[in-house]
C-alpha positions as CSV (number, residue, x, y, z in Angstrom):
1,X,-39.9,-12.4,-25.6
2,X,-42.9,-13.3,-27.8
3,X,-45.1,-13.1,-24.8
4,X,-43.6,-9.7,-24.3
5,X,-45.0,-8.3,-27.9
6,X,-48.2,-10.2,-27.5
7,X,-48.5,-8.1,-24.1
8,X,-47.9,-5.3,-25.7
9,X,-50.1,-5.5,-28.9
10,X,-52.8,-6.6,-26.9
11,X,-53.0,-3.5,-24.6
12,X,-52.0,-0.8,-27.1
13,X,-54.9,-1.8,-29.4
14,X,-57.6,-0.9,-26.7
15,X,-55.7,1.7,-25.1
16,X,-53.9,3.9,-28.6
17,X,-54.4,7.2,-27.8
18,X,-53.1,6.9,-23.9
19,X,-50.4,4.8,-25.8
20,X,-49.0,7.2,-27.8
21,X,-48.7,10.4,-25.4
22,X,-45.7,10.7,-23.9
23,X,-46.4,10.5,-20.6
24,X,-49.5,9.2,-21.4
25,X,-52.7,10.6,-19.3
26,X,-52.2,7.5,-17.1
27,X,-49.3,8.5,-15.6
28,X,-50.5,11.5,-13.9
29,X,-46.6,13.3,-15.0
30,X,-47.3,17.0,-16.4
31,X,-44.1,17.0,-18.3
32,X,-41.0,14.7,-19.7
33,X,-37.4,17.3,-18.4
34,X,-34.3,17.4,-20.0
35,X,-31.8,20.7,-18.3
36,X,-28.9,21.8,-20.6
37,X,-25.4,20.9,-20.0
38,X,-24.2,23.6,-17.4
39,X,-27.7,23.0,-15.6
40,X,-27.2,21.9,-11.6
41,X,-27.7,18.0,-11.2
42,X,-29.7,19.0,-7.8
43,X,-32.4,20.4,-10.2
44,X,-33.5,16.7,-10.5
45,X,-31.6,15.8,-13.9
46,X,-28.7,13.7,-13.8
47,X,-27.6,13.7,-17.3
48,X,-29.0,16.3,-19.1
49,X,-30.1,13.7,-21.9
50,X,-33.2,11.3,-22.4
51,X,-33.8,8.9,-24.9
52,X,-37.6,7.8,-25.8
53,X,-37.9,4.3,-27.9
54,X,-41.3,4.4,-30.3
55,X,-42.0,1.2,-31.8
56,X,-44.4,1.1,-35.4
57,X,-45.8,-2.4,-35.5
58,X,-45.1,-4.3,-39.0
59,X,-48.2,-4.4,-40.2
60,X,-48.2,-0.6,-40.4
61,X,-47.0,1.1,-44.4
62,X,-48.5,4.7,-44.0
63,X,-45.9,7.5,-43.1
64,X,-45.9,8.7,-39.5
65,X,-44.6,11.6,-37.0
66,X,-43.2,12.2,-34.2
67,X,-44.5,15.5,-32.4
68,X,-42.9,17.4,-29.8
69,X,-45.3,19.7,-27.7
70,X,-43.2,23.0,-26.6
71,X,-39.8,21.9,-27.9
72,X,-37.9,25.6,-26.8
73,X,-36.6,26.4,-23.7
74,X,-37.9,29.7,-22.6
75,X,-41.6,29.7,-22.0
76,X,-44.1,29.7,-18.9
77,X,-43.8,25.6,-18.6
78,X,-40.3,25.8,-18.3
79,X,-37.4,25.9,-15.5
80,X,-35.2,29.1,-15.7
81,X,-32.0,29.8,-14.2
82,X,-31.3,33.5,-14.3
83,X,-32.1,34.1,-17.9
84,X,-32.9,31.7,-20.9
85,X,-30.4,30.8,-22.4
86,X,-30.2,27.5,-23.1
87,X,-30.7,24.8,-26.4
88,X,-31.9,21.4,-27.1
89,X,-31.2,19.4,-29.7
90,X,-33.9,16.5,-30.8
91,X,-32.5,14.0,-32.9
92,X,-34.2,10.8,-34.6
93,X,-32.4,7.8,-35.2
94,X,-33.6,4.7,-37.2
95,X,-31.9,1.5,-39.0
96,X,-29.3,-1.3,-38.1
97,X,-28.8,-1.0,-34.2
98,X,-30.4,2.0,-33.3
99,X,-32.0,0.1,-30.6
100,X,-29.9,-3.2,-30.5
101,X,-26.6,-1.6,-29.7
102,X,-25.2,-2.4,-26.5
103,X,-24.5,1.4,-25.1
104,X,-28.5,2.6,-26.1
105,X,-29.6,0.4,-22.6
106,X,-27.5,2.2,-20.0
107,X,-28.7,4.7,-17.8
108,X,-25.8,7.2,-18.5
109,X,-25.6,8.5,-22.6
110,X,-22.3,7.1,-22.8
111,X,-20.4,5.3,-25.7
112,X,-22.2,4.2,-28.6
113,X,-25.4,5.4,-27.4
114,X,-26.2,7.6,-30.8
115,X,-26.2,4.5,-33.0
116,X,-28.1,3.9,-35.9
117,X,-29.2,6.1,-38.8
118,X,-29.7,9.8,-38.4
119,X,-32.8,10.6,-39.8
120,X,-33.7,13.9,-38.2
121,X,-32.6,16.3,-36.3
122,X,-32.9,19.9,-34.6
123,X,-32.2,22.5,-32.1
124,X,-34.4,25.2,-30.1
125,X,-33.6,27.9,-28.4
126,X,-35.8,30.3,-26.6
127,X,-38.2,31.1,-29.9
128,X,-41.6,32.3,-29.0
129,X,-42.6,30.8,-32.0
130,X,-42.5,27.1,-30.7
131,X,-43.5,28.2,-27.0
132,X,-46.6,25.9,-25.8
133,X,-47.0,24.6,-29.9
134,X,-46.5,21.6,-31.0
135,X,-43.4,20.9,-33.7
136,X,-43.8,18.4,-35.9
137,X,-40.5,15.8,-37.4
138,X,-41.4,13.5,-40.5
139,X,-42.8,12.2,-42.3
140,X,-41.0,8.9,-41.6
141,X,-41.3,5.6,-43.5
142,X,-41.9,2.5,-40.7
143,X,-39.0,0.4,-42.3
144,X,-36.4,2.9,-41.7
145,X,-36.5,1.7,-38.1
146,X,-34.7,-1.5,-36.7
147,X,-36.9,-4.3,-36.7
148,X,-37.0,-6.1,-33.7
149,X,-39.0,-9.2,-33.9
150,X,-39.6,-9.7,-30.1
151,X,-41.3,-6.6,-30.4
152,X,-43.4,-6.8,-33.0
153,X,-42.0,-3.9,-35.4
154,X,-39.8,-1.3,-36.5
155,X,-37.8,0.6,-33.4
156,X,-37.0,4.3,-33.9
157,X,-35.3,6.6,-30.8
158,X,-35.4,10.1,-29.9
159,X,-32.5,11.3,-27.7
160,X,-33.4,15.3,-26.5
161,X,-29.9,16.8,-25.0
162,X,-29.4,19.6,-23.8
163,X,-26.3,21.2,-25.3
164,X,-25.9,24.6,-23.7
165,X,-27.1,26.4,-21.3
166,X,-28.3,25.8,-17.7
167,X,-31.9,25.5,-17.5
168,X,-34.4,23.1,-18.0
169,X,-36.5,22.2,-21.0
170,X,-39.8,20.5,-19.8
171,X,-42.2,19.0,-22.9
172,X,-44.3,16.3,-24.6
173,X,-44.3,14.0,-27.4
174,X,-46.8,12.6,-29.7
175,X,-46.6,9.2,-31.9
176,X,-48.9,10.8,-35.0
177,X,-50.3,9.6,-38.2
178,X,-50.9,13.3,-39.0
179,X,-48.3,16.0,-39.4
180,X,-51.2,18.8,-38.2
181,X,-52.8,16.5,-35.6
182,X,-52.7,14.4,-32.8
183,X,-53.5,10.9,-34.7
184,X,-52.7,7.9,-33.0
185,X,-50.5,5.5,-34.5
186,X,-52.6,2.4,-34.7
187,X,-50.2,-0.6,-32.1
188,X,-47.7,2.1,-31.9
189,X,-46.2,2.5,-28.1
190,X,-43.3,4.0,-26.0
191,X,-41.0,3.2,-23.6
192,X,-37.5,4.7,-21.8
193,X,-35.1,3.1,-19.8
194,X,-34.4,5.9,-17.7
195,X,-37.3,8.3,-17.3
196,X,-36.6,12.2,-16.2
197,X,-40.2,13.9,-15.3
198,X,-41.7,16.6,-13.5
199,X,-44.3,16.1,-10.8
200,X,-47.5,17.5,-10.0
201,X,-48.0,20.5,-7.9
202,X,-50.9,19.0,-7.1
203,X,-50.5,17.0,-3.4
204,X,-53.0,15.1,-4.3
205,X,-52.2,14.1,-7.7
206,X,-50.2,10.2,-7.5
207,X,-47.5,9.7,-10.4
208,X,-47.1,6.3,-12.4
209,X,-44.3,4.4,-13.4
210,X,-44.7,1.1,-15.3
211,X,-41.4,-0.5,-15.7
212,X,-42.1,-4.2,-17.5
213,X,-40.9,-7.5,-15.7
214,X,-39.9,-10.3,-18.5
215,X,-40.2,-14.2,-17.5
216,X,-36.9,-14.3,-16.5
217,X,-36.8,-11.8,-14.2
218,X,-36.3,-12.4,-10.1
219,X,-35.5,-9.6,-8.6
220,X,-35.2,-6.0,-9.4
221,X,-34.1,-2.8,-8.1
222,X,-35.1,0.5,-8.2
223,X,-33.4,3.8,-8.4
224,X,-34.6,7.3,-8.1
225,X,-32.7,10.8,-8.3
226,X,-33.4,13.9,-6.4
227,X,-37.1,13.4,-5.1
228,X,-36.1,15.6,-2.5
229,X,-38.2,13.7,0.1
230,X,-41.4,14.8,-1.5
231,X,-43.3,11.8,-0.3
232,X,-43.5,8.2,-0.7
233,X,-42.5,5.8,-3.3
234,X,-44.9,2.8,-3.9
235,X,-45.3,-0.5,-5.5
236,X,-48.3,-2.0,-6.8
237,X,-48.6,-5.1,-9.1
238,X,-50.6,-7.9,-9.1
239,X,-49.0,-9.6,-5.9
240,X,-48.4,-6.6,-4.0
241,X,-51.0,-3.9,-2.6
242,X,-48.2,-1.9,-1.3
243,X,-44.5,-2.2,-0.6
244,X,-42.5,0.8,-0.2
245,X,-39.3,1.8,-2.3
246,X,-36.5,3.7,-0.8
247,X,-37.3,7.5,-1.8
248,X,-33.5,9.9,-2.3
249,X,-33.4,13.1,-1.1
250,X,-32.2,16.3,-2.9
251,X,-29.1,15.1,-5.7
252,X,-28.4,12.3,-4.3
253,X,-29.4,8.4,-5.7
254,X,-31.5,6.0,-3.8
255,X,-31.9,2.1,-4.3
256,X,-34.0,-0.6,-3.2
257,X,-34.2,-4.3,-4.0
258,X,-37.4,-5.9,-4.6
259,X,-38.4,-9.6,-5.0
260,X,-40.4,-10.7,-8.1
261,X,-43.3,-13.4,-7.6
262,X,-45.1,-15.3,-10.7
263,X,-48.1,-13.2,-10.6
264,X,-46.0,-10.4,-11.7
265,X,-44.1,-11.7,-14.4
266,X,-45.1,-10.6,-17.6
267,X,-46.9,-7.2,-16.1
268,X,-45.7,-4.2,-15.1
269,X,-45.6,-3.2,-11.9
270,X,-46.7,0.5,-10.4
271,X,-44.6,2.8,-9.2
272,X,-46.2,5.4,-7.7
273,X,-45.1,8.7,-6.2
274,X,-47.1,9.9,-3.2
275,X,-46.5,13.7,-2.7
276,X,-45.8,15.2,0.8
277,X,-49.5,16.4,2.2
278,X,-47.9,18.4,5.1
279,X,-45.5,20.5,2.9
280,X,-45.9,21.3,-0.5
281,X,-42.8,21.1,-2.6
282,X,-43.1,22.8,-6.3
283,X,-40.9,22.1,-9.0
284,X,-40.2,18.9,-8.6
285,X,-37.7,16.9,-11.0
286,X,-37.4,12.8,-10.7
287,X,-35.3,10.5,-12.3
288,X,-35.5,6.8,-12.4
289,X,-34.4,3.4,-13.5
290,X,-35.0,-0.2,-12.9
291,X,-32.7,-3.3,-13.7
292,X,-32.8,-6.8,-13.2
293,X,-31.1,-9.6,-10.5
294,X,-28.2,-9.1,-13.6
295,X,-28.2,-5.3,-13.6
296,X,-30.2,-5.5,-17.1
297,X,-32.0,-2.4,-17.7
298,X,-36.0,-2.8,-17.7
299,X,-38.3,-0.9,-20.1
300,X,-40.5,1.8,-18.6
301,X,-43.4,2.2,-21.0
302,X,-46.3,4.7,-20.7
303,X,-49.1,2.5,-20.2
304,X,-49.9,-0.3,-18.0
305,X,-49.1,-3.9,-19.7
306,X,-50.1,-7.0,-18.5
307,X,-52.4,-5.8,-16.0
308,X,-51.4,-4.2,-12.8
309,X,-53.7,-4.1,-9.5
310,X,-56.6,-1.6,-9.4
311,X,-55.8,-0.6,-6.1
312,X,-54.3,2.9,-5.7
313,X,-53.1,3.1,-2.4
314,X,-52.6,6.6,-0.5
315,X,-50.5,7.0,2.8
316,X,-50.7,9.5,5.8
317,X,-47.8,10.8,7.0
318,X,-45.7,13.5,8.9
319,X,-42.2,14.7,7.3
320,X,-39.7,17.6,8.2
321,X,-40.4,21.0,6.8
322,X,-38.3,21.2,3.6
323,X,-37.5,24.7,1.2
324,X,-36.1,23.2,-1.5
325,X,-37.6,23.9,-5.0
326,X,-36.2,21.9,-7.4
């Protein structure tokens, strides 16, 4: 696990403002999506929560922030169903097991998944006020986190739920020294386990996924929700130039088991979404999450660590004519 920080450290220090956008510029993902409760799972969510882990390494003692770009749901970037009328609640939790608690790596927000300290917490509606601003929570102090030694600092997570309504809530966050501004948060980072994300309109635009393979990993398999057969599903690492992951249709799961190799331990591979080029399907919602040969959840961070190949890989290829939106 020490290699693991070291990886980490290393990158975030050349790379801290791509770091600390969440989804970083890298990733080619417009927008993080969370749909309130009554939303339809066939809209590309399939839990209608999503937790975010930022780590502040230990070295760091000045106050920081955590900002959310256009928090509300009722604006231009976001998914309506009839009319607005749905919340989201943000909440911050820090101290003794907010991140070591059994229940926070699942993929479903089940159990003891809100443990740890409450430190902050609120919930939009439709305000114009917030639409396409940024909302700033903090300041926080670093050691009200859980400090986790394998990863170099103090852990604080952000779980965004949608608690009523039906549609869906698309945004950004911001690791900040500044309450006013976006200031980078010198070896700060993010990762999810389970990453709900809106794709590019854009057919030629590729999405990125970094999920993080540890030493001790073999095996892993990969699991996406409701691309609606937009496309292809790639991976890239250091071993692979392409190998193709099974892609799920609309609300429905699909999985595929992939071998791990040497070269790609302690990387992340690249998991890239290749739109459709014959039809264009807007609106696009994704889910996904990787585990291990022991069904261990694996970190999906914003950034590449490790290294991953250069090579971006594009495909050619025919599909049937779909109409789904969402």
């Amino acid at each position: 696990m020490r290699s693991l920080f070291i990886a980490i450290l290393g990158l975030v220090l050349i790379n801290t403002c791509i770091a600390q956008q969440v989804p970083a510029p890298e990733e080619n993902i417009p927008y993080l999506v969370t749909f309130a409760k009554d939303g339809a799972q066939s809209w590309g969510d399939d839990d209608f929560s999503q937790t975010w882990f930022f780590v502040i390494p230990k070295f760091q003692t000045k106050p920081f922030y955590i900002r959310i770009f256009d928090p509300e749901t009722g604006g231009e970037i976001d998914e309506k169903k009839g009319e607005f009328n749905s919340r989201t609640q943000y909440s911050v939790y820090g101290g003794k097991s907010c991140f070591t608690a059994k229940d926070v790596r699942e993929n479903q927000p089940k159990g003891n998944y809100k443990s740890g300290n409450l430190l902050y917490t609120k919930t939009f509606g439709s305000s114009e006020i917030y639409d396409g601003e940024w909302y700033t929570f903090g300041p926080f102090n670093p050691t009200e986190g859980e400090f986790v030694n394998e990863y170099g600092g103090y852990i604080f997570k952000m779980i965004a739920e949608g608690i009523s309504g039906d549609d869906g809530n698309l945004y950004k966050y911001f690791l900040s020294e500044s309450p006013i501004e976006n200031k980078p948060v010198e070896g700060g980072n993010a990762f999810t386990f389970e990453y709900t994300f809106r794709l590019s309109d854009n057919q030629k635009n590729v999405a990125h996924l970094y999920p993080f393979i540890e030493d001790n990993v073999i095996s892993v398999k990969i699991s996406n929700f409701d691309f609606d057969n937009d496309g292809q599903i790639n991976i890239v690492s250091m071993a692979k130039k392409r190998e193709l992951s099974k892609s799920s249709g609309d609300n429905v799961w699909a999985t595929s088991e992939h071998a791990i190799v040497d070269e790609e331990k302690k990387t992340t591979l690249d998991v890239q979404f290749l739109k459709n080029q014959k039809e264009l399907i807007k609106n696009n919602n994704v889910t996904l999450y990787v585990t291990n040969q022991y069904g261990n959840m694996l970190p999906i961070y914003t950034v590449p660590i490790g290294g991953v190949s250069n090579s971006n890989y594009k495909v050619q290829f025919n599909q049937k004519k779909k109409t789904t939106t969402y």
